[in-house]
Phi, psi and omega in degrees: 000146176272215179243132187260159193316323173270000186270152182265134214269076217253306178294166165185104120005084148274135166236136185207114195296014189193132137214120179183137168079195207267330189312157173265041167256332173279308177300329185278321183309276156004287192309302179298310174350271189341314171291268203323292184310311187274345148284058159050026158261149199264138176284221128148169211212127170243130177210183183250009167198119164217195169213005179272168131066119155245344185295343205235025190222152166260077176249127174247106168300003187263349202251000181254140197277330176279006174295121191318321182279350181290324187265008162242351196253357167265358179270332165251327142269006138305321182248346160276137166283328142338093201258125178278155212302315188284349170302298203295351191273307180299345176264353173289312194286278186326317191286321182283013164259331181282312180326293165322295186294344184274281181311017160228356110316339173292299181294345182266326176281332186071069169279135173234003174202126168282145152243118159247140220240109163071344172316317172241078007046234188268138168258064168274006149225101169275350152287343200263327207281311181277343161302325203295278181320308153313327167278298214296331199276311163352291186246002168066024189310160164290093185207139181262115147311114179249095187266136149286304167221216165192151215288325157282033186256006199207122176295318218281349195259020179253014167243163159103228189211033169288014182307324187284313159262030177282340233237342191290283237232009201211061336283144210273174168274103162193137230254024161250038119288144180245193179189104197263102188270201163214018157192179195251021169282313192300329152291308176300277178028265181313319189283286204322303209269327214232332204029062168252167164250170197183155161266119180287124180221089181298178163283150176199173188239132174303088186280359171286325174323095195309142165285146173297132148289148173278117173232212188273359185255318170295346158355279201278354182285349174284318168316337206254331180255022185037061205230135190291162173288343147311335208236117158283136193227104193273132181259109188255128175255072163199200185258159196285054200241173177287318192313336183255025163033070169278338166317025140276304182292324193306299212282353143350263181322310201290335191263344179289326187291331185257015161254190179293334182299304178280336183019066150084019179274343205285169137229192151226128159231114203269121170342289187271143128269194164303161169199310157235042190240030202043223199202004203273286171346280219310310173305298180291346178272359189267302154000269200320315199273354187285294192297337174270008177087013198231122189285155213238105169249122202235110183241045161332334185272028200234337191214129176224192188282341171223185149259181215191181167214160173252207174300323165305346189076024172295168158317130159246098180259165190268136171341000000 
């Protein structure tokens, strides 16, 4: 049996297509972990790639957008205006499959609320996004929508011949959803484009939180990142896309870099690399930062959300 309207809500169900690494949806995902466990509820996680949890996680490899046949078939529906007869079947088989492993996560876990975290949303997996939708309209589940962005905050998702299901799951109508933005351009939005209402939850940083100290294991990070003890380092903590406008942070650096305090000391190190946008941005930010002078260091196999080590058995600092 599922959940019914009088049971009390003890469990709680992340779904995502990724929770790993540094991006900022597994990192934002983490902070609610955090609350929620210390207001006295049990977690578990369902995605197609992770690294948390393995006791309390579900990984379906069929629910990660980068799984190669997923990533040709979101690749073929962004570019054709056209859906050919064998497209939708194949997104039908993936989605009723995905469908199936979220109800035996429901049932193995005892869920008693979905979060789905960016998931009805951005439509980088639109089989994981209409499974999604389907079991809530199923099972009447209990669910807070955690949207990050939306498929019209990004031009590449306003072409091809994904409208029917933009219009399903991205984000669905369906009245055991709640629907969480995380600023209020993005709520006048929903409401304008969707006519939903929502809660606003910016993103934020635990400022009770003591900072890391220089101790002997961060020692070594300017060694490990090739960096003199002179050299300053301005930090972009996100991924190489147009929407985070690093050509801001480059021209940042390049003028700090001409004054005196800076004399030619800035760098920039950027987190992230390009990952799912292409490479075409990513290229013109390398360009850019070549022509102003300002060196651009991008060590992602370097920086996770804690520390680590790696497979050679160097070092990992945490973000």
């Amino acid at each position: 049996m599922y959940l019914t309207k009088a049971r009390e809500i003890k469990r709680i169900g992340f779904v995502s297509t990724r929770l790993q690494g540094t991006d900022g949806v597994s990192l934002e995902t983490r902070k609610w972990d955090e609350v929620l466990t210390d207001l006295g509820y049990e977690t578990f996680f369902f995605s197609g790639l992770s690294d948390w949890h393995p006791e309390r996680s579900r990984v379906v490899p069929s629910a990660y957008f980068l799984l190669p046949a997923i990533h040709a078939l979101h690749k073929e529906i962004f570019r054709d205006a056209s859906r050919r007869r064998g497209l939708t079947a194949d997104v039908g088989e993936i989605k009723g499959g995905i469908k199936s492993e979220l109800y035996r996560f429901i049932e193995d876990f005892g869920i008693d609320l979905l979060i789905p975290e960016n998931a009805l949303a951005i439509p980088m997996h639109i089989p994981l996004g209409l499974a999604i939708t389907e079991l809530i309209a199923e099972t009447e589940m209990p669910t807070i929508a955690h949207h990050h962005d939306f498929y019209w905050e990004r031009p590449r998702f306003l072409t091809g011949c994904a409208e029917d299901y933009l219009g399903r799951s991205f984000p669905p109508r369906l009245h055991s959803i709640s629907h969480v933005v995380i600023n209020s351009e993005a709520r006048q939005q929903l409401a304008f484009r969707c006519g939903l209402s929502s809660f606003m939850i910016p993103n934020v940083w635990n400022f009770d939180a003591e900072p890391v100290k220089p101790d002997s294991y961060n020692a070594t990070f300017r060694d490990d990142f090739g960096l003199s003890p002179e050299d300053v380092i301005f930090l972009q903590p996100t991924r190489i896309v147009a929407r985070k406008g690093i050509e801001n942070a480059i021209e940042l650096v390049a003028r700090y870099n001409t004054t005196p305090q800076g004399a030619g000391r800035g760098k920039l190190l950027v987190s992230h690399p390009e990952l799912d946008e292409g490479n075409a941005y990513f290229n013109r930010i390398v360009e850019y930062a070549a022509l102003l002078n300002v060196p651009l260091l991008i060590r992602p196999d370097l920086l996770s959300h804690e520390r680590a080590s790696r497979p050679d058995g160097g070092k990992v600092y945490s973000l």
